[in-house]
VOVEX-96885 format. One line per 4 residues: number of its first residue (from 1); their letters; for each residue y, z, x of C-alpha. Coordinates in pm, whole numbers, plus 50000, padded with zeros to 5 digits. Each point is the difference from the previous one (the first is absolute). Example, Ala and Ser with C-alpha at 12.3 -4.5 7.8 and 13.67 -1.06 7.14 Angstrom:
BEGIN
1 = AS = 49550 50780 51230 ~ 50344 49934 50137
//
This chain:
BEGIN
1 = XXXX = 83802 68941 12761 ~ 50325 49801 49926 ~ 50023 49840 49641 ~ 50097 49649 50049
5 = XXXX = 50111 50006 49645 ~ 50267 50183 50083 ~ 50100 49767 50301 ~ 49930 49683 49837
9 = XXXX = 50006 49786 49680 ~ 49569 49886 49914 ~ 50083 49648 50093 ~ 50132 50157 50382
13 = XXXX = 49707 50243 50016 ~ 49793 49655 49892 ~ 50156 49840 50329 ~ 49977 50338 50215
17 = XXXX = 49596 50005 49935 ~ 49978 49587 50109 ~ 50158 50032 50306 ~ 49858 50324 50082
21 = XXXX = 49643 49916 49950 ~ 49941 49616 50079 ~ 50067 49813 50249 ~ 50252 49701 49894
25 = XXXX = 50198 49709 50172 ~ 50304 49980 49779 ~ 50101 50305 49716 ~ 50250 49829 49783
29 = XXXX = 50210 50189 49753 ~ 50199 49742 49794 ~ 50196 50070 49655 ~ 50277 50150 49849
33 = XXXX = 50289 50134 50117 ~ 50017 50404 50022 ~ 49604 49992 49919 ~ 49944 50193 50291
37 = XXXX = 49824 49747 50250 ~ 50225 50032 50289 ~ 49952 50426 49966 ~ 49616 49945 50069
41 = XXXX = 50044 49758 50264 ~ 50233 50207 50181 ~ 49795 50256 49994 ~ 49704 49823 50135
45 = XXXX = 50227 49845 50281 ~ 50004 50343 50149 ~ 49605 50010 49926 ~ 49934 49680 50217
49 = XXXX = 50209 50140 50288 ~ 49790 50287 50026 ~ 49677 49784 49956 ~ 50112 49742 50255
53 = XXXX = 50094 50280 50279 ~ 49616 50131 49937 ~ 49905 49594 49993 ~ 50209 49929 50330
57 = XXXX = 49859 50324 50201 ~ 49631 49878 49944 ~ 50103 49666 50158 ~ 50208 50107 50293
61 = XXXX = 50339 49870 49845 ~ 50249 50299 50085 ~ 50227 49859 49789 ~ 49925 49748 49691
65 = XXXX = 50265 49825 49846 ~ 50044 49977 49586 ~ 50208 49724 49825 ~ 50309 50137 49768
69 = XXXX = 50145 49726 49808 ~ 50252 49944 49731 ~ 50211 49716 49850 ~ 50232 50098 50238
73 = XXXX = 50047 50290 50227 ~ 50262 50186 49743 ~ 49753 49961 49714 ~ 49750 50141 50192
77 = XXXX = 50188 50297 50122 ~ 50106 50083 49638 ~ 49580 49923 49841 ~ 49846 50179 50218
81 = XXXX = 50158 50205 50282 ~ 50255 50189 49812 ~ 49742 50071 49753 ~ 49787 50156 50250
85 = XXXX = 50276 50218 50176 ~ 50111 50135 49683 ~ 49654 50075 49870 ~ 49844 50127 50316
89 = XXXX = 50312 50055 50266 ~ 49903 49759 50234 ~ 50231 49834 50240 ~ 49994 49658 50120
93 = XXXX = 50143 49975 50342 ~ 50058 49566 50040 ~ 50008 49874 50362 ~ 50182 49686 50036
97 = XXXX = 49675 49774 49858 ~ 49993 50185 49668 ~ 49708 50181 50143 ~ 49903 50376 49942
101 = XXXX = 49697 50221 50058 ~ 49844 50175 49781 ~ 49656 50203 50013 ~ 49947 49850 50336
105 = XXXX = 50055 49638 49899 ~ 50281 49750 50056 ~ 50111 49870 49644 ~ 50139 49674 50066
109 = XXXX = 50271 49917 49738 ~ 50073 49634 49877 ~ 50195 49848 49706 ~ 49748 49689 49874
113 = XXXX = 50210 49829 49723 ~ 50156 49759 50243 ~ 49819 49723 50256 ~ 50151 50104 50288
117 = XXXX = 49863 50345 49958 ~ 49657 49801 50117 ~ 50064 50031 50380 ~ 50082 50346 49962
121 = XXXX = 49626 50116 49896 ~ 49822 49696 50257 ~ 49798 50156 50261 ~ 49920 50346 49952
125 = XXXX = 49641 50160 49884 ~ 50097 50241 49685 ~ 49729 50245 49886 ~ 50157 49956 49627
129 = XXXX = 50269 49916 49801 ~ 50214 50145 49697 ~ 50179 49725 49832 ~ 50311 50115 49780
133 = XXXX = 50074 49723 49708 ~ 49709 49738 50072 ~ 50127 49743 49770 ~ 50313 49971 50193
137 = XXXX = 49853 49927 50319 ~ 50001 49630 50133 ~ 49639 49897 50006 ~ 50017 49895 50350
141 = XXXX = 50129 50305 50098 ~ 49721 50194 49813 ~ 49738 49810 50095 ~ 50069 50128 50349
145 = XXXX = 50031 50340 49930 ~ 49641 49985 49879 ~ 49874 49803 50290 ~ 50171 50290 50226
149 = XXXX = 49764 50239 49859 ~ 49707 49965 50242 ~ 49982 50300 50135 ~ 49675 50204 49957
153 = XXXX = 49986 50141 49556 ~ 50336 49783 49938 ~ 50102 50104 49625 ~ 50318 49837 49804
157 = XXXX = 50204 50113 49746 ~ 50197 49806 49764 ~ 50227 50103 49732 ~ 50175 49778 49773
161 = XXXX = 50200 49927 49703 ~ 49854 49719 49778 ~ 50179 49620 50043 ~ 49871 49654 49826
165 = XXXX = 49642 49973 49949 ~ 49996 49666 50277 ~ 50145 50237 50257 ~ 49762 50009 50317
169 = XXXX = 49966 50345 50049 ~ 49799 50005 49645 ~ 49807 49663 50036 ~ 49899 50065 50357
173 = XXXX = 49953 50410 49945 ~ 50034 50166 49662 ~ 49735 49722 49858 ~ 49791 50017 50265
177 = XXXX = 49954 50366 50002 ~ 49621 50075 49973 ~ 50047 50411 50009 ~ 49860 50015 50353
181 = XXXX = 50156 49801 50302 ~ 50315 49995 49762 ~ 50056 50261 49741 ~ 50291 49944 49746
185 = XXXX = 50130 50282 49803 ~ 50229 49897 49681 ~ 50279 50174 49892 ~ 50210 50092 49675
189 = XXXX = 50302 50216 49931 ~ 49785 50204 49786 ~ 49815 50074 50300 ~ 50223 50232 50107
193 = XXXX = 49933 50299 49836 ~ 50269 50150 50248 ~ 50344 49883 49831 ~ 50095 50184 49670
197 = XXXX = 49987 49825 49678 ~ 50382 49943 49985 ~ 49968 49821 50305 ~ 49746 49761 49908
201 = XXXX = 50181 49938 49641 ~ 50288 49909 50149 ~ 49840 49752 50250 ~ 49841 49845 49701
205 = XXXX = 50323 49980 49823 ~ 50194 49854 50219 ~ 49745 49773 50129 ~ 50050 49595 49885
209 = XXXX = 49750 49848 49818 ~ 49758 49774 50100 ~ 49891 49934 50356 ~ 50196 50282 50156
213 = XXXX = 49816 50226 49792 ~ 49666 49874 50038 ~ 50065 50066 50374 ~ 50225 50290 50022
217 = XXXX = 49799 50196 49732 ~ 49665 49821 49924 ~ 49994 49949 50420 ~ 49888 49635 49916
221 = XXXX = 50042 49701 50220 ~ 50170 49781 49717 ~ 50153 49663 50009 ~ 50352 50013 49799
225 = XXXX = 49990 49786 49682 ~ 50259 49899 49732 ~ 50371 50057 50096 ~ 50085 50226 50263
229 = XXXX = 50224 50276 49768 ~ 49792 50021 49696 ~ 50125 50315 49893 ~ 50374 49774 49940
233 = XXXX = 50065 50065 49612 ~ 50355 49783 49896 ~ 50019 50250 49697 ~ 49965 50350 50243
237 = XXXX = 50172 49866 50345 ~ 50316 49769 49864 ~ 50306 50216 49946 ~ 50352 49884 49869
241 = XXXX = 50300 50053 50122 ~ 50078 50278 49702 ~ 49708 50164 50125 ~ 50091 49994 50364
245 = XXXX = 50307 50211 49879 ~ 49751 50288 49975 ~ 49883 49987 50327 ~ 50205 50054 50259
249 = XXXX = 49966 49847 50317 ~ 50043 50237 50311 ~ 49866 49769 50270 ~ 50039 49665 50040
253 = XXXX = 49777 49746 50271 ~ 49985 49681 50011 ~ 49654 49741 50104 ~ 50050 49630 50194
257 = XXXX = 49681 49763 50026 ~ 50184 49692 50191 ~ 49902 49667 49876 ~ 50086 49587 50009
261 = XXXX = 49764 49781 49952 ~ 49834 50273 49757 ~ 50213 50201 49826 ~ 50266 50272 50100
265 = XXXX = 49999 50349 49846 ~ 50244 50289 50033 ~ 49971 50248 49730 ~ 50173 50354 49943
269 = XXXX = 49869 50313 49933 ~ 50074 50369 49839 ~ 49846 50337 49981 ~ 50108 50189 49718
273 = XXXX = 50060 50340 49993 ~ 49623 50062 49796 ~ 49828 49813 50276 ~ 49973 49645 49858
277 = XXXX = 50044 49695 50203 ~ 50147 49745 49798 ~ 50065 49622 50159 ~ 50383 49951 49907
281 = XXXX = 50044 49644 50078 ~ 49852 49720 50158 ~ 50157 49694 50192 ~ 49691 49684 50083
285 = XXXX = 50062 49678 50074 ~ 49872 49704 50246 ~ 50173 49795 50274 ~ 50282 50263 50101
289 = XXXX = 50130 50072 50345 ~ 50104 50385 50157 ~ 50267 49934 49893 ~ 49973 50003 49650
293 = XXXX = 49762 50281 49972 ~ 50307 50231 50211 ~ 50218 49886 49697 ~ 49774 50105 49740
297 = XXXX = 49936 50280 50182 ~ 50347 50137 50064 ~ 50059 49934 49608 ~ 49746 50233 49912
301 = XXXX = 50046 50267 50228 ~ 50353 49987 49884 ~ 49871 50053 49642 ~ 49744 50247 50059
305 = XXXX = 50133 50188 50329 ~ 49860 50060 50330 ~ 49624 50033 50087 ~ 49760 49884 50232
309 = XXXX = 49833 49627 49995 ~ 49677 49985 50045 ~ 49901 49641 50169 ~ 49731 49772 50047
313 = XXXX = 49958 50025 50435 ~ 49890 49628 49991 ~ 50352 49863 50020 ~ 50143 50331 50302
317 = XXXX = 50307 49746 50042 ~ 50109 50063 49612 ~ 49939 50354 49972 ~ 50225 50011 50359
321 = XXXX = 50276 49822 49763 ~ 49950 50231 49758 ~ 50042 50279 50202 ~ 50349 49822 50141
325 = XXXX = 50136 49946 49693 ~ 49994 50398 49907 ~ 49657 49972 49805 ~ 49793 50268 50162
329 = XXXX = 49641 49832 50053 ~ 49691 50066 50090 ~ 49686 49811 50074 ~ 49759 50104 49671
333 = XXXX = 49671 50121 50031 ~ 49816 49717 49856 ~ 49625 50157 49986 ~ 49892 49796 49725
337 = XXXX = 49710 50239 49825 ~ 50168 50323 50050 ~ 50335 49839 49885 ~ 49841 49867 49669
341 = XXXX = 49855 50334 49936 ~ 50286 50193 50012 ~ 50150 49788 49750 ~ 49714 49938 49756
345 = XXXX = 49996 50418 49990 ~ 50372 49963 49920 ~ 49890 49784 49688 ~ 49694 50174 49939
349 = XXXX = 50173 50357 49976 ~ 50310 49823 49799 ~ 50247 50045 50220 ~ 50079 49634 50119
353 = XXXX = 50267 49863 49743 ~ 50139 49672 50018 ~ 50380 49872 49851 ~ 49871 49707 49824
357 = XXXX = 50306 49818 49950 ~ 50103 49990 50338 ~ 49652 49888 50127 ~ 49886 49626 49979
361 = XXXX = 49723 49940 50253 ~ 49844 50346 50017 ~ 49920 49913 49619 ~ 49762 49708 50046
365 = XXXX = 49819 50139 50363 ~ 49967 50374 49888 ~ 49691 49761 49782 ~ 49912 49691 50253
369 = XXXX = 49970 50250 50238 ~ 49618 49999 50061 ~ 49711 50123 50241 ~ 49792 49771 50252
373 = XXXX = 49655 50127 49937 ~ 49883 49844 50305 ~ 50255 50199 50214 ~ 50070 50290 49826
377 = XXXX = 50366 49959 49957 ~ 50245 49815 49818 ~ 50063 49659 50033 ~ 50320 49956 50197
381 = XXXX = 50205 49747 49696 ~ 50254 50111 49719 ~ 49977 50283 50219 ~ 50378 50049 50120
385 = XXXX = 50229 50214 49784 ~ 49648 50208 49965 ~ 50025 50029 50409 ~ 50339 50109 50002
389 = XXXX = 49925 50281 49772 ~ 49729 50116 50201 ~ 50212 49974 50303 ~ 50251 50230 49850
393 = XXXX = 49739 50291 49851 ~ 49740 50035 50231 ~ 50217 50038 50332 ~ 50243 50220 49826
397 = XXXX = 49723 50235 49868 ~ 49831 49924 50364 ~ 50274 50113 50212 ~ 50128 50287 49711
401 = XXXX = 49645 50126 50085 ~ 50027 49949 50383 ~ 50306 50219 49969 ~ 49877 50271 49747
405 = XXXX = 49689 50071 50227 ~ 50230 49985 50322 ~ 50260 50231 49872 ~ 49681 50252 49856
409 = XXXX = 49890 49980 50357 ~ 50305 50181 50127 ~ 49979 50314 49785 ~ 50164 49831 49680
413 = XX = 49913 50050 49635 ~ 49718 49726 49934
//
């Protein structure tokens, strides 16, 4: 007789006997990041393949169809499907409609986070449905992935990482769960008993304060409230310049967030040889043209040497100017959550520093900076030297990331 125990944390082998002894609608495992939800439900994907095939025969379906969705197909591919070819050395051969088969059923493959993903899922019967990242899914599209699954013992699964506690996955779902037609399964860090202590200390550590960890840790769907980096302390994250001459800088980057009627922001940034990022200097101001902001940008680089400028992509034409006039641009990766959070762990773990003296704006929004409990992110004013910065930091460490997995990928030293 196996021994789950060994297999699975108590809140998976919790989930395992649910699915495998009632007869549910919707199994939703929602919570904290690297709690171990998305394990379980990957493992009972392959368990409703199996169940369907034995479902389909009975009804004279030779081949039943099963929805596979993600926020998009990428995500999806990395959640679930290279999770389950490493663990169990399966392939998935793709035809040219992101379909495979699999224990005698056609898995049906669909991103959901966009609308135009809708017309993609119209139409077809599905005998179930394994939904990667729930919360990121457009309702509309979601809605008809559930109305899809008609066919005969239909079952979904949803996984999902928690969002603001007005989103309408939990209003319409999570709060309506009655343990029966929809099951809900909540998760914690702590619930996985799989990752070693260091691990999970570290997580903790470097996790900020407030609503990101009630969600990433606590696996709570939390409003944000107060200012948006509350872990900001003047006397820990100002430097001087006498202390900057005991850090040397070995990188140098730069952030843009284009502005006019608001605000314009270009700010420049340093890694230092201990890992710090420290904002070196900051240029804001209203009512200026391209070509002002090429000026002031020329006059730093010439200061602080070459490195790449991270822009806002709403303006394309300035970043192309930028590009002409020797600044090597890119469009920024402006996800707004994700970007906060890399820099509010910056703060959190002390290694954000800021020159005060040659900051002016950063000063006052770094504290008018707040959240929208209503929306569950920040409200978009005194916002723009704060934008630049994230800008800069989170597609550097983004694309630094992009390239350390790509290079690993090749045989190199990870």
């Amino acid at each position: 007789m196996v021994d789950l125990g060994k297999l699975y944390s108590p809140k998976q082998v919790d989930v395992l006997k649910f699915a495998m002894n009632s007869d549910y609608f919707m199994l939703i495992n929602s919570g904290a990041k690297r709690s171990g939800k998305t394990v379980i439900n990957n493992d009972l994907f392959l368990y409703e393949l199996k169940r369907i095939k034995a479902l389909a025969d009975q009804h004279g379906v030779p081949e039943p169809q099963y929805i596979l969705s993600g926020a998009t197909l990428g995500s999806l591919y990395r959640n679930v499907l290279i999770e389950l070819g490493n663990k169990y050395n399966l392939e998935f051969h793709m035809d040219k409609y992101n379909r495979f088969p699999l224990f005698g059923v056609q898995v049906c493959c669909f991103g959901h986070s966009k609308i135009n993903d809708l017309g993609r899922i119209r139409g077809m019967t599905a005998f179930g449905a394994y939904v990667n990242e729930g919360s990121m899914a457009h309702e509309e599209v979601f809605n008809e992935v559930k109305s899809r699954c008609s066919g005969e013992g239909a079952r979904i699964l949803v996984d999902t990482n928690p969002d603001h506690p007005e989103h309408w996955f939990k209003t319409n779902y999570i709060d309506r769960a009655d343990g029966k037609v929809i099951r809900d399964f909540h998760f914690e860090l702590d619930d996985n008993t799989f990752v070693s202590d260091r691990y999970r200390d570290n997580i903790k550590q470097s996790t900020p304060s407030g609503m990101f960890w009630d969600r990433d840790i606590k696996g709570l769907w939390v409003a944000g409230e107060g200012t948006v980096y509350s872990d900001f302390d003047q006397d820990k994250h100002y430097i001087s310049l006498r202390d900057l001459d005991d850090m040397p800088i070995v990188d140098i980057f730069y952030g843009v967030d284009w502005g006019y009627e608001h605000p314009g922001a270009i700010v420049v940034m340093g890694e230092t040889a201990y890992g710090d990022i420290v904002l070196l200097e900051e240029h804001s101001k209203q009512h200026e043209e391209i070509d002002y902001w090429v000026d002031i940008a020329k006059s730093m680089q010439k200061t602080y040497g070459p490195g790449i400028w991270y822009c806002d992509s709403a303006r394309p034409e300035h970043v192309a100017r930028f590009n002409k006039e020797g600044l090597r641009s890119v469009n920024a990766d402006k996800s707004i959550l994700s970007g906060i959070e890399e820099v509010a762990s910056l703060i959190k773990l002390g290694k954000f520093k800021v020159v005060k003296k040659r900051v002016d704006r950063f000063k006052k929004e770094i504290y008018m900076y707040v959240w929208d409990p209503k929306k569950g992110l920040p409200v978009p004013e005194k916002d723009d030297v704060l934008d630049a910065v994230r800008y800069a930091v989170y597609t550097r460490n983004r694309l630094k990331n992009t390239l350390r997995r790509n290079y690993s990928g090749r045989g190199g030293r990870s």
